[in-house]
C-alpha positions as CSV (number, residue, x, y, z in Angstrom):
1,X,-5.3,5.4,-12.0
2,X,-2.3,7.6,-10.0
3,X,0.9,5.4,-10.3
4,X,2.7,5.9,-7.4
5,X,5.6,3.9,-8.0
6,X,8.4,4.5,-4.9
7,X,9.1,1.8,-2.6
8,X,8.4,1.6,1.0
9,X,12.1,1.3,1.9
10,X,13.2,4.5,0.1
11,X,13.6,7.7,2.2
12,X,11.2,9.7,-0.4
13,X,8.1,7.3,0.4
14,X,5.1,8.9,1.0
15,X,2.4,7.0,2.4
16,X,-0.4,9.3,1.8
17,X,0.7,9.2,-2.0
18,X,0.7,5.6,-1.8
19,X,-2.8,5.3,0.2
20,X,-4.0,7.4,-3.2
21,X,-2.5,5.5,-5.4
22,X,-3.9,2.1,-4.1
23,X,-7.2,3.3,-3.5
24,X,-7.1,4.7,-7.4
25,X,-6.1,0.5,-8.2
26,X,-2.9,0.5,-8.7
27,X,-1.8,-2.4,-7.8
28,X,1.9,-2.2,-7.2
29,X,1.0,0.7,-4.5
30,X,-1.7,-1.7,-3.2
31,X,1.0,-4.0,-2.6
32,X,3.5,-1.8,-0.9
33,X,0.3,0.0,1.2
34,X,-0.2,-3.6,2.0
35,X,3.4,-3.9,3.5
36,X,2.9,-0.4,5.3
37,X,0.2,-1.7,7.3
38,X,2.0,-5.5,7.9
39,X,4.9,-4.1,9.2
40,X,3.8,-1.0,10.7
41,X,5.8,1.6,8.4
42,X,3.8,4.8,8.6
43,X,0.9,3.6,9.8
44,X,-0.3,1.7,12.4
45,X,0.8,-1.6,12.2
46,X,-2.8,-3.6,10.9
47,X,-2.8,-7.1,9.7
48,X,-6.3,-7.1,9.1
49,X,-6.0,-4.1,6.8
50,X,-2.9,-5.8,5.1
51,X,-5.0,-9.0,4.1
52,X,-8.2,-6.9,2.6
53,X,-5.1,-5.6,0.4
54,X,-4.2,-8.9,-0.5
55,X,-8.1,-9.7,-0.9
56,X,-8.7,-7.3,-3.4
57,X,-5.1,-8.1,-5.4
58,X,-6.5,-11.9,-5.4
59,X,-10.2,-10.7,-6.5
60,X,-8.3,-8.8,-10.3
């Protein structure tokens, strides 16, 4: 598991680290990835990919 543990609102976010870290299961950096995609910071803005995020947070 890669803990990946800045926040979206900070100015050394990286959303490719994040994207890693998620996809590793880290849950805190599934959350934030999750608030990437809702609100459109860094990626595309996706509500569909933000609620399989939430999905799989629900599903542990």
């Amino acid at each position: 598991m890669i803990k990946y543990t800045d926040k979206y609102t900070d100015n050394s976010f990286d959303i490719a680290k994040c994207r890693e870290s998620a996809e590793s299961g880290y849950v805190p950096a599934q959350y934030q990835l999750g608030q990437c995609y809702e609100e459109g910071i860094g990626v595309e803005r996706n509500l569909g990919e933000n609620m399989s995020l939430i999905l799989k947070r629900i599903r542990l």
